[in-house]
N, C-alpha and C positions, 0 to 999 in steps of 0.2 A: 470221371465225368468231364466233360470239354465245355470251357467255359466261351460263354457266347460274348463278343466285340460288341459294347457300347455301341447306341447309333452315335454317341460323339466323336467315339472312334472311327465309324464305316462311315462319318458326314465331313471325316475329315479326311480320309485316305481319298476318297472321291472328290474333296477340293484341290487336292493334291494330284489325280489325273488331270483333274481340266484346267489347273495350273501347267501342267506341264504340256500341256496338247495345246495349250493357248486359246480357249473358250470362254470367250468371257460369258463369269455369271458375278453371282453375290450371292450371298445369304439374308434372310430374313428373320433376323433375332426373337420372332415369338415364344420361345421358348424360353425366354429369360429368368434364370430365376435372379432375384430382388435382395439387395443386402440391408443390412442393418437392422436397426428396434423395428417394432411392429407399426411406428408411426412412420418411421421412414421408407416403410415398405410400403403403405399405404399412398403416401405422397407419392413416389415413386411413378407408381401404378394410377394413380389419378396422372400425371404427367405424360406418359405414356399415351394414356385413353386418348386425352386432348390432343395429342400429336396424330393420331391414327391408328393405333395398337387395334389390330384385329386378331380374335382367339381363332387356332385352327390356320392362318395363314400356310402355306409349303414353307418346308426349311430353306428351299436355292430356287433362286429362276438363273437361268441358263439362256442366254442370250445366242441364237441361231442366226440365220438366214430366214427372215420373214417368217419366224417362228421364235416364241419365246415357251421356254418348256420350264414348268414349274416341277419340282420331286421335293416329295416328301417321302422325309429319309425313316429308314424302322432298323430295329437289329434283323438278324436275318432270322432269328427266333424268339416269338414273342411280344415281338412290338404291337401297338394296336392301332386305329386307326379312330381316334373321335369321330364323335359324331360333326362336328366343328369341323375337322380336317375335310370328312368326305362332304358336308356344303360347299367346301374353296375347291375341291377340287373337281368336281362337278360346276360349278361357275366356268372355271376358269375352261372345262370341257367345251363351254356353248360359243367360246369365241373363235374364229377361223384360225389365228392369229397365233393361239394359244394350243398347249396341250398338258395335262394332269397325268403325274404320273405317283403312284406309294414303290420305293425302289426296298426291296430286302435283303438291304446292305451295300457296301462300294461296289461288287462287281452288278449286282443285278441294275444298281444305277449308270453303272458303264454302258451295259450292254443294251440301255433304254434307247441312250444317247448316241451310241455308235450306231443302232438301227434308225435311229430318226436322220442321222447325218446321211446314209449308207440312203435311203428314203428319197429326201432330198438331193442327193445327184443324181439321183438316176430320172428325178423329175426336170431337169436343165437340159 
């Protein structure tokens, strides 16, 4: 049986192409899991909130040309998709500006990316 790659693994080989292609993005840490006693996780998480912590946010915005592309990363078997995740990414659908995308896994999120670039020149 073939054992399926962590999306932290496929969210990391894929920080790693657009390291290397020279795309600026980031990530968006919602995913965070919390350390410590159960008070410390707590406070943690109340701190958080207060800062802007929203559930469901995309794992990466990817910074384009007059386009900012958010993906929310999955394994390529399995992953699911909140109900949370698909509000942000439909939000993030209604702006001109913007585009949503669920990638399943490093290559499927390559090849979001390379068609929205590929998209984009052929529009200049």
């Amino acid at each position: 049986m073939t054992q399926v790659a962590s999306e932290h693994l496929e969210q990391v080989a894929f920080a790693r192409w657009l390291t290397i292609k020279k795309i600026p993005f980031f990530a968006i840490p919602n995913g965070t899991y919390l350390a410590g006693t159960q008070m410390q996780r707590v406070k943690q998480m109340a701190k958080l909130k207060a800062e802007g912590f929203k559930a469901g946010v995309a794992d990466l915005a990817i910074l384009l040309p007059n386009k900012i592309v958010f993906i929310e990363m999955k394994r390529t078997k399995g992953g699911v998709v909140s109900e949370h995740q698909i509000e942000w990414l439909q939000l993030f659908n209604t702006f001109s500006y913007c585009e949503a995308h669920v990638a399943k896994g490093a290559d499927h999120a390559i090849k979001i990316i390379s068609d929205i670039i590929s998209n984009l020149k052929r529009k200049d």
